[in-house]
Structure formats: structure tokens, C-alpha cells
N, C-alpha and C positions, 0 to 999 in steps of 0.2 A: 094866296101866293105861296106857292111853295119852295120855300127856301131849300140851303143845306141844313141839314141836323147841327147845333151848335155841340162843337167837344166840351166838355167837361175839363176845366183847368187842372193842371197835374199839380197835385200836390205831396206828391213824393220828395226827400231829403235830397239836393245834390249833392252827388260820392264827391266825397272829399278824396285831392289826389294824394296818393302815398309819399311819404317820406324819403326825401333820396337817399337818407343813410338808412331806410329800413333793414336793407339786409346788416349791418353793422348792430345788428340790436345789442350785446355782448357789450362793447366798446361805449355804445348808445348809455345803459345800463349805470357802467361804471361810472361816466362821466355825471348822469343826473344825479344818483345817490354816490358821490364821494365815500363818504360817513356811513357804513352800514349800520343795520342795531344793535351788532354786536360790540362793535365798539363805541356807537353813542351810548349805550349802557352802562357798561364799562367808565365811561367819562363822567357818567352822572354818579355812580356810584364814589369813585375819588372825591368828585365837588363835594357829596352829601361828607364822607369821612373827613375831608379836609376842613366842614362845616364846624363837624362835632369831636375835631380832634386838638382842637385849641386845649379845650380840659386836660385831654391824655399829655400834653407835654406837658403841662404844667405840674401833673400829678409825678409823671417824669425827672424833672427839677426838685422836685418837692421827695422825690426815692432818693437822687445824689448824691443834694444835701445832707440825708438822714445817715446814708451810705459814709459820707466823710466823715461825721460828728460821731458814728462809731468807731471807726480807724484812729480817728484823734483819739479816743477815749482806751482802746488797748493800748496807743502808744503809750498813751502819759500813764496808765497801769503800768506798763513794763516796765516804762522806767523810773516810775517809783518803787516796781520789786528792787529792781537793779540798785538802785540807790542804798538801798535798805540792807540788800544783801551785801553790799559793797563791803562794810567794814568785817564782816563776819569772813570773806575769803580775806582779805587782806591782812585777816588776823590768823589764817590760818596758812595762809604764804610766811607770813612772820616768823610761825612756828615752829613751822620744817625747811627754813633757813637756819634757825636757831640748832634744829636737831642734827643739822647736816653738818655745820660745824662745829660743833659740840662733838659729833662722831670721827669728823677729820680729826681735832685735835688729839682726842683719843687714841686716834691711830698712829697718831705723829709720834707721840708722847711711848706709845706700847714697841714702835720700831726703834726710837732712841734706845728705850730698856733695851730689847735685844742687839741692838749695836752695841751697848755696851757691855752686857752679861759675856756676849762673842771676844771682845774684846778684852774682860777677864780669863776666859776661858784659854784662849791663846797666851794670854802672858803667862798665867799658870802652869799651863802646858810644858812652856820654855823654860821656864824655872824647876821645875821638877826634872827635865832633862838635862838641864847643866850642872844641877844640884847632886842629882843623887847617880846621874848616867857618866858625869866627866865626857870624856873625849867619847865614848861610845853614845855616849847619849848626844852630845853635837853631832857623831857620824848619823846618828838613828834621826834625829831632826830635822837636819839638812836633806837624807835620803826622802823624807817623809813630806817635806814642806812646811814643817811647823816652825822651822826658823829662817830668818831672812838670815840671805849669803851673801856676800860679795867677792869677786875673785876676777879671773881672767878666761876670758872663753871666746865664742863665736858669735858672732849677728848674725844673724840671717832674715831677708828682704822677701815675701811672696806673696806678688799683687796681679791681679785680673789682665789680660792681655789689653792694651790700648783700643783692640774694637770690640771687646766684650763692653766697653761707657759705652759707644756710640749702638751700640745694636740695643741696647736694654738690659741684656744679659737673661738671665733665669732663675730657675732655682739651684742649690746649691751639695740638694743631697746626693749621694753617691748610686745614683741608680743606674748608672751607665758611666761608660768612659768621660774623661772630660775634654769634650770638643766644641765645647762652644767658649773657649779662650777663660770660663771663669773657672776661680779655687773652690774645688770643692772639699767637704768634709772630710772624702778620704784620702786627699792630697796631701792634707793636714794629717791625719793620722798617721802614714808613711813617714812625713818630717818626721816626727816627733819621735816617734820611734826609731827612725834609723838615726837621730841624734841618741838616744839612749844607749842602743848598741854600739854607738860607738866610741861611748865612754862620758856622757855627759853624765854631769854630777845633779844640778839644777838647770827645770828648762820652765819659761815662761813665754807666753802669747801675748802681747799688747797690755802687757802686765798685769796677767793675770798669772799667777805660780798654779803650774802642775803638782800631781802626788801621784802618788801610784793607782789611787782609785778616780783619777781624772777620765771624763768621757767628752768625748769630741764631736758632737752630733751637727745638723744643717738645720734651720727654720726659716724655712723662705731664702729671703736676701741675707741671711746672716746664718752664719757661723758660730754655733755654740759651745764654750766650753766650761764643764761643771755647769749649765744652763745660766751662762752668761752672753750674752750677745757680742760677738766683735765683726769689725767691718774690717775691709782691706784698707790700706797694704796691712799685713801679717807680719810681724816682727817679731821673731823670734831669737831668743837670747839661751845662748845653753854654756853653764860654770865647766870649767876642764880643761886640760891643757889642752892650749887653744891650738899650737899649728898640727898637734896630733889629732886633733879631733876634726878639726878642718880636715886635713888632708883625708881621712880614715872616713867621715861621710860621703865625702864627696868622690870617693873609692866603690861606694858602698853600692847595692843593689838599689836604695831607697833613693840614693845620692841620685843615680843614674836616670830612676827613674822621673828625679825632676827636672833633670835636663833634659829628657826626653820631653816631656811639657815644656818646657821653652823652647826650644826646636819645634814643636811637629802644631804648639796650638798659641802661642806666641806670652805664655805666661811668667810674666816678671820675675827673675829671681836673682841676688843679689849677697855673696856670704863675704864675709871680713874680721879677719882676726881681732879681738879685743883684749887691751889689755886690762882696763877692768870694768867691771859688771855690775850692778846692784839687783836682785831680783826679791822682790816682798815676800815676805812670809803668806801660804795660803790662807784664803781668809778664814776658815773652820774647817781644821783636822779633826776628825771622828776618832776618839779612840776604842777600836774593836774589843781587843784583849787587853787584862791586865794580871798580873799574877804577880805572888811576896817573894823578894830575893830570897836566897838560902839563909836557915836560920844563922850562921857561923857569920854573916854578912853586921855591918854595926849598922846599916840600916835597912834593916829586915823589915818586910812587911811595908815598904815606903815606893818601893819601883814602882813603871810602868812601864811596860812597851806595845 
């Protein structure tokens, strides 16, 4: 009987069908492996450190500590130098307190003596002049400053103009006109002089007695005379017959000139006849020259001028 030929059973694999997201293989990718190896290694490496890093802090803790117990130990050095050194400056502050006044006193004591020695010096002075000068020698005195005068003369009043306070004012030296309402030095210098020439006998500044070797300079905010300090108002006192002299400065070129300062920059000024005066003897007349009366004199060999 002849049949068909029997097939042979197939036993090939059935194709398995593709993936619907195959083409997304990219996205596919991602999603399967999240965690690549770079950073699961990375994570294993931490774990492993984090394993065997218990020791490290503790070695950590253990530096700190060591770290503080040293700091403590220079403090409490230091301040046991400090301690220690304590009484050695404190004896040495003691010292040069001691020495500082010990040298004040000194000085205090060395300017008494020259106040006083000044103060012989001047009496002396006077005394020899009324002693052996008479009336020439009180002319020569009184011309000179070496004796105090009383008599009748003139005040005179010269203060800063009212907005030279409120502006602040300046300095006071004569380097230019004066327009900015203050008294300068050579405003003072004109007084004084054209009080001279016009016949004053003795003139004083806030009682301070003039001489013929008087200098009238500025420093700063003040007004020096003989390198004394004075501040405004300026008051000035000059011996001589007073309505003559009044009238005759105030005539005068210098006169004029300070009324032109009170007119033109508003600086106070203020004159008044007095009938009497007291002006102090300077404090230390220098005497330049000395030379012996004429032998025929009964006190020969004793003057001074």
C-alpha cells in the first residue's frame, strides 16, 4: 500500500514575538538597570568606609581631646608667668610714679626759688632807684616798668567784633588786613604805640605792664605780650593826663585807624577817662647797662641805669 511519505516533525524553536517597546531600547535600558556600576560601586565603597570608619572618629575624638588638654596647659602657663610677673611690673609702675613725683616736686620747689629770687630781684631794683636815683630814678622806673604807678589816665576797651564768636574766628597774626572782625597783633601794636606818642606815661594790657623792650606778637587764638598769653576783651590802661591824652590819641593817625576797624569790620572798641589807675610793676626788668656816678657824687660807684 502505498501511502504518502510521512514529514518529519519540525523541530525548530518558535520565533518568539518582539517586544513592543523594542524600539525604546534607551528608555528600556534605563529603567531595567536604575543603579549603574558606577555608582553601585561608588555605594559599596561608602558602606565599606562607613564600616571601618568608626575607629577614625574615635581616633578623631581622641586628637580633640588631646588638642584641648594642650590649650588648657598654655593657658594655665601663661597665667602663671602673668601671675608671677605681676608684682615685678607693679613694682616697677610704683617706681616711676614715685620718680615722676619726686621730679614734679622738684620742679615745683626750683619755680618757687625763681619766683622768689624775681621777686628780690625787683625789690632791689626799686630800691636802688629811689635810694640812690631820687626823683630821677622814679622818673627812670616808672619810664622803664620797674615800679608800680598809680595816677589818672585812660581805659581803653578792644574786643573781637560780635560775629567773629559765632563764625569761630582765626588766627590772629598780622599777615593781612584784619577782616575777619578779630584783634590782631598789629592792631594791638598801633594802640600801644599811638597811646605812647601821645603822651602816656605807663600802659598795661590785662595787667600785664609794658617796658620799652615789650613785644606784642599772635599764637594762634591768643595774643602775646612779652610771651604771655591774653585773650579778649583787651583793656588797656595808659597813666597821663587823661582828657589830653584821650583827646590827642584819639586825634591821632593810630586813633583813627581804630576807628576805622570799628566802622568797616565791626571791632569793639571803647576809651574813658580815668581818674585813677593802678598798673603793676613788670614782672622782670633786665638791666642792660650799668655804670659808677662821677667820682665828686657821695655815692659814687653805687648807680644804675
Amino acid at each position: 500500500m502505498c501511502g504518502m511519505p510521512q514529514q518529519p516533525p519540525d523541530r525548530s524553536t518558535p520565533q518568539r514575538r518582539p517586544r513592543p517597546d523594542a524600539s525604546m531600547s534607551l528608555l528600556t535600558n534605563v529603567m531595567d538597570h536604575s543603579l549603574d556600576e558606577g555608582y553601585a560601586e561608588a555605594a559599596e565603597r561608602k558602606k565599606a568606609r562607613g564600616e571601618a570608619g568608626l575607629p577614625s572618629r574615635l581616633r578623631a575624638k581622641v586628637g580633640l581631646a588631646v588638642g584641648l588638654v594642650l590649650a588648657a596647659a598654655v593657658v594655665t602657663v601663661g597665667a602663671a608667668q602673668a601671675r608671677m610677673a605681676a608684682p615685678v611690673v607693679a613694682k616697677e609702675r610704683e617706681e616711676l610714679i614715685d620718680r615722676v613725683e619726686q621730679d614734679t616736686d622738684r620742679a615745683d620747689r626750683l619755680e618757687d626759688q625763681v619766683d622768689a629770687l624775681r621777686d628780690e630781684v625787683s625789690a632791689r631794683q626799686e630800691e636802688a632807684l629811689k635810694k640812690h636815683g631820687g626823683r630821677k630814678g622814679e622818673l627812670v622806673g616808672l619810664l622803664s616798668g620797674a615800679l608800680a604807678v598809680e595816677g589818672p589816665g585812660v581805659k581803653l576797651v578792644v574786643d573781637d567784633a560780635k560775629s567773629a564768636e559765632s563764625e569761630g574766628g582765626g588766627p590772629r597774626e598780622s599777615s593781612d588786613f584784619s577782616d575777619t572782625g578779630r584783634v590782631r597783633d598789629r592792631d594791638m601794636q598801633r594802640v600801644v604805640n599811638g597811646l605812647w606818642e601821645s603822651g602816656a606815661e605807663a600802659i598795661s594790657i590785662n595787667g600785664q605792664r609794658l617796658t620799652a623792650l615789650s613785644a606784642i606778637r599772635a599764637a594762634g587764638d591768643a595774643i602775646l605780650v612779652d610771651n604771655r598769653p591774653l585773650v579778649p576783651p583787651y583793656t588797656v590802661f595808659a597813666i597821663g593826663d587823661e582828657e589830653r591824652l584821650s583827646r590827642k590819641f584819639q586825634d591821632s593817625a593810630d586813633g583813627q585807624y581804630l576807628h576805622a576797624l570799628q566802622e568797616n569790620f565791626g571791632i569793639r572798641t571803647a576809651i574813658s577817662v580815668q581818674n585813677e589807675l593802678k598798673l603793676p610793676a613788670a614782672p622782670s626788668v633786665t638791666v642792660r647797662t650799668a655804670k659808677p656816678e662821677p667820682a665828686s657824687s657821695p655815692t659814687a660807684g653805687k648807680g644804675t641805669s
